[in-house]
N, C-alpha and C positions, 0 to 999 in steps of 0.2 A: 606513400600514404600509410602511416600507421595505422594497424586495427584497432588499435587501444583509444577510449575516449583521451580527451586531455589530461585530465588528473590520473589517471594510469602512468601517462606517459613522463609526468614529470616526478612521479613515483619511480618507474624507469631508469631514469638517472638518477637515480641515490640508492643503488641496490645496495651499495658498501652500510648503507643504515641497517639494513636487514639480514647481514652475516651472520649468522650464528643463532639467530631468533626461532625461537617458538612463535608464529605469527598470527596473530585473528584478527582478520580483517571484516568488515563493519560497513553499515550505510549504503552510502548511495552508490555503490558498485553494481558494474552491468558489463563487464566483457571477462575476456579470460586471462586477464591477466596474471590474478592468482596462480595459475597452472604453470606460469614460466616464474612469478617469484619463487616456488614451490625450487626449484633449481641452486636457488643463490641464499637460502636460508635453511635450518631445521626443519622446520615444517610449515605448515601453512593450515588453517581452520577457515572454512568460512562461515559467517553466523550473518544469514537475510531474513528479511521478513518479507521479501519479495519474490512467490512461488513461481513464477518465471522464471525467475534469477536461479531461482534456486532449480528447478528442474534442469536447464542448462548445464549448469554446475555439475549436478549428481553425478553424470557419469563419467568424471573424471579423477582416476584414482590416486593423481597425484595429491587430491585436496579433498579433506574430510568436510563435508560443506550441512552447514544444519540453518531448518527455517523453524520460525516459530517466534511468537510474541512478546518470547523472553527466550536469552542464551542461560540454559539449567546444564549445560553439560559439563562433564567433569573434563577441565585443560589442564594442560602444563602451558599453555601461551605464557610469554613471559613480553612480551610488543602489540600493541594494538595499531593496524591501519583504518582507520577513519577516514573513508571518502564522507563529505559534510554532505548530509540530507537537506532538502529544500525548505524542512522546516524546520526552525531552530529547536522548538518543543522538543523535537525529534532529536536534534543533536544532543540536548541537555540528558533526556532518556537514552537515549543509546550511554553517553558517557558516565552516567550515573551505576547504571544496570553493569555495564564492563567492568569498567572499576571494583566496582564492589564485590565483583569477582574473581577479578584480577590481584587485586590487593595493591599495597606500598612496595614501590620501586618497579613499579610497571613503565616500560618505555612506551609512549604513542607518537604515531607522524599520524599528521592531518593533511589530506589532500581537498582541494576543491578549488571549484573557477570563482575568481574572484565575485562574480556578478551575483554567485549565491550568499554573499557575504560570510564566506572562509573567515574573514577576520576577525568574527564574534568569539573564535573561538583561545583570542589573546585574554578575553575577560571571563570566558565562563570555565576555561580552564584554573583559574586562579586559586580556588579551594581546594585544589589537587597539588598544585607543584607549577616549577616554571614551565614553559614552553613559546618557543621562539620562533620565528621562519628562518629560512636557511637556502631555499632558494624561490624562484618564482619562471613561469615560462607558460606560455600557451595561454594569458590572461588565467593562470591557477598561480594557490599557495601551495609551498610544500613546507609543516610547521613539523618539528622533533622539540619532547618534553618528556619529562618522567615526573612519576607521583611519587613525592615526600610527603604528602599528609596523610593521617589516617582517614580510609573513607569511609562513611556511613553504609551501616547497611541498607540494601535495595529492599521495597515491596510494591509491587506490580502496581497492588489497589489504590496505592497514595498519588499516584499519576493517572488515574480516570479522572476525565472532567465531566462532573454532572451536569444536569441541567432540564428545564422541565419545558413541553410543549403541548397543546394542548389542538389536537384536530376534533372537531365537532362536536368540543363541548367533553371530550375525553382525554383528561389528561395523560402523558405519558413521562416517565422518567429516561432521561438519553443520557446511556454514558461513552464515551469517547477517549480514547488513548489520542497523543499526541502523535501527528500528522497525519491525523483520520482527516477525511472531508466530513467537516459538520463545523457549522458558523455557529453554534453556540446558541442558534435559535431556527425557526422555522424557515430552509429554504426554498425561496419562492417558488421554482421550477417544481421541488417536491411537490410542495402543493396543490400547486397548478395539475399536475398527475394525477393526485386524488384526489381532484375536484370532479375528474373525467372521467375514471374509473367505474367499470358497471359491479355491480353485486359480482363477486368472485366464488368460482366452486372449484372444487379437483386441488391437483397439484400446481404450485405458481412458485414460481424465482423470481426472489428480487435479486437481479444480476447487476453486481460492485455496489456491496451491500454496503459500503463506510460504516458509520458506527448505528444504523439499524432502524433506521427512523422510517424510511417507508414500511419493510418488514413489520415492524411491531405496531404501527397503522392499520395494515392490511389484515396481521391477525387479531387484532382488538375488534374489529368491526367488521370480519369474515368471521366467524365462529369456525366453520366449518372446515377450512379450508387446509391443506397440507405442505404448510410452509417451507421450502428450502432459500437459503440466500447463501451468496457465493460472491468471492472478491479473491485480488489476487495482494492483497495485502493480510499478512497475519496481525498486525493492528489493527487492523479493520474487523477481520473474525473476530480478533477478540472483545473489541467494543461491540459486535453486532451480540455478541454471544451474552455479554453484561448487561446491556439493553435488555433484548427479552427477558433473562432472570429476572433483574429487576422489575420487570412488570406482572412476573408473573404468566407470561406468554412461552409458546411452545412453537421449536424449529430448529431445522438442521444444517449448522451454518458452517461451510466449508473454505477451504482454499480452493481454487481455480483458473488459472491461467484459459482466459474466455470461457471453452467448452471443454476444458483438458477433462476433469472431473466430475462432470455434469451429467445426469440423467438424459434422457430420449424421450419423456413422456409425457411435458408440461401440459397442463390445458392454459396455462397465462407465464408469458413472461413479460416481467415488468422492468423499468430500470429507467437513472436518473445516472447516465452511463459519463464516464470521467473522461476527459482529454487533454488531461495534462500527465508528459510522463517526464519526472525532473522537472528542470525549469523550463522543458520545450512544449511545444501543444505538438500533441496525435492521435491522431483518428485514427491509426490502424486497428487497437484492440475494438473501437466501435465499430469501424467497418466491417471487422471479422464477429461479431457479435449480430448485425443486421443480417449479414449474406449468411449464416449458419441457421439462424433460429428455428427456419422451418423445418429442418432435419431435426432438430429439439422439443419442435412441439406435434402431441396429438393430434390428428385428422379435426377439423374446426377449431384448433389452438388458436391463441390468440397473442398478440404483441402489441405493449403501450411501450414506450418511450418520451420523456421529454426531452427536447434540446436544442438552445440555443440556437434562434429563428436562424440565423446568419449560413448555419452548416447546411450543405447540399446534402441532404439523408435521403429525403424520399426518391430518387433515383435508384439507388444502392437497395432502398426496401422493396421498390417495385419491381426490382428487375429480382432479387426472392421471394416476393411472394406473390408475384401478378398483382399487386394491388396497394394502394395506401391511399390514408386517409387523415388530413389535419381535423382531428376534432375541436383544439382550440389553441387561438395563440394570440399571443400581447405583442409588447414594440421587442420583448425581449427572447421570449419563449415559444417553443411550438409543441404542443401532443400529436405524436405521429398513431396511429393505429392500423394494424396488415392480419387479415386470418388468413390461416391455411387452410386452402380448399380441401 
């Protein structure tokens, strides 16, 4: 059984594409593969936006590995590997942002399982140059292409998507980088949270903050309150980051792999917590988010959570915190509530 996901693996078998390369590899990557192509080419960069991924990564010296919202650093990459992101948004920015720093006559392989639909990328590569497939295995494509057109230049801001919402009569402006979670309007579960929500004081985390909507809710109508939000996506920070600006709100919004980076002192943590990683559903980072908290929050802290009626949570919450509480729930959602003694 190979360690490597699928699209590694049929990456794997075409090491002879990657002889000689300057390599930055890209997207939806999650194992170590990188650290053995690092072997069979020049070199090897990796560029995440995924602080898991990326702390994994760091301490491997075979592979210079950088996270952040955008790739600003100065390469000699001369080959892009593109594992294909779950959201095309995402692939179209990933491939935009490289390029444009890559420049003409850059080589890229696109790896991905077909069911992500890999194949979009016959048509959105087309303003770049050809790009073919060449083989396929493990229900994935493996596509090689290089850029003959000249590419445009990148700006970060031209890929926010705006959009306006309004809770209690106060509006708010939501901006979103491409494959943030945000539906482009008020969702329901959010909601449903701060509907339930008591008057907030002290320090609060909105934990997997996407692009910031509960955060700049909670400080539009807490005045007081000393904001931190945290997600393990750097698109995410950075929409959560644009959000507040744009409204004019104040908060310290981080990367953090669950509790990697996290404070010890919350009196609230709140959260509308993600279970999708790729195109599979898991509950481990909410599992490990439920059973931690109370080592995260102050003596009488307190924990909301929405989600998805269907998920066995409050076992997982009662057995950290002695206690829980559904204070409301529809056919679809549940608000869990647990203090620490």
């Amino acid at each position: 059984m190979s360690a490597y996901i699928a699209p590694s693996q049929i990456a794997e078998r075409q090491l002879a594409y990657f002889a000689g390369k300057h390599v930055l590899v890209a997207g939806e990557a999650e194992d170590l593969f990188p650290v053995e192509l690092a072997k069979s080419c020049e070199s090897v960069t990796v560029y995440t936006t995924n602080y898991g991924y990326y702390r994994q990564l760091n301490n491997h010296s075979a592979v210079n590995c950088y996270f952040g919202a955008e790739f600003d650093q100065d390469t000699n990459a001369d080959m892009i590997l593109l594992y294909w992101p779950k959201a095309k948004a995402e692939a179209q920015y990933l491939l935009a942002m490289l390029l444009a720093k890559l420049g003409t006559d850059t080589e890229i392989v696109v790896v991905g399982e077909n069911r992500s639909g890999v194949k979009s990328i016959e048509k959105m590569f087309k303003p770049y140059g050809p790009i073919n497939k060449y083989d396929s295995a493990r229900r994935c494509s493996f596509y090689w292409g290089q850029v003959s057109q000249t590419v445009e230049p990148f700006n970060i801001q031209d890929w926010f998507k705006t959009y306006q919402v309004s809770y209690n009569d106060v509006p708010l402006t939501i901006k979103s980088l491409p494959g943030v979670f945000s539906h482009g309007e008020f969702d329901i579960g959010s909601k449903l949270l701060l509907d339930t929500l008591p008057t907030l004081t002290g320090k609060v985390l909105d934990f997997g903050c996407g692009a910031g909507v509960l955060g700049a809710v909670m400080a539009s109508t807490n005045a007081d309150i000393e904001l931190e939000m945290c997600d393990i996506s750097a698109l995410a920070v950075a929409s959560s980051q644009a959000t507040l600006a744009a409204n004019g709100l104040t908060g310290r919004v981080f990367a953090s792999d669950v509790y990697s980076d996290t404070s010890e002192d919350y009196q609230f943590i709140i959260s509308n917590p993600p279970f999708h990683a790729g195109l599979d559903t898991s509950y481990s980072a909410t599992e490990t988010l439920l059973a931690h908290a109370p080592s995260k929050l102050k003596a009488k802290g307190n924990m909301y959570i929405v989600a998805n009626s269907f998920l066995k949570y409050p076992p997982i919450i009662e057995q950290a915190f002695h206690n829980c509480e559904t204070l409301n729930k529809t056919n679809k959602f549940a608000i869990y509530h647990a203090s620490k003694a």
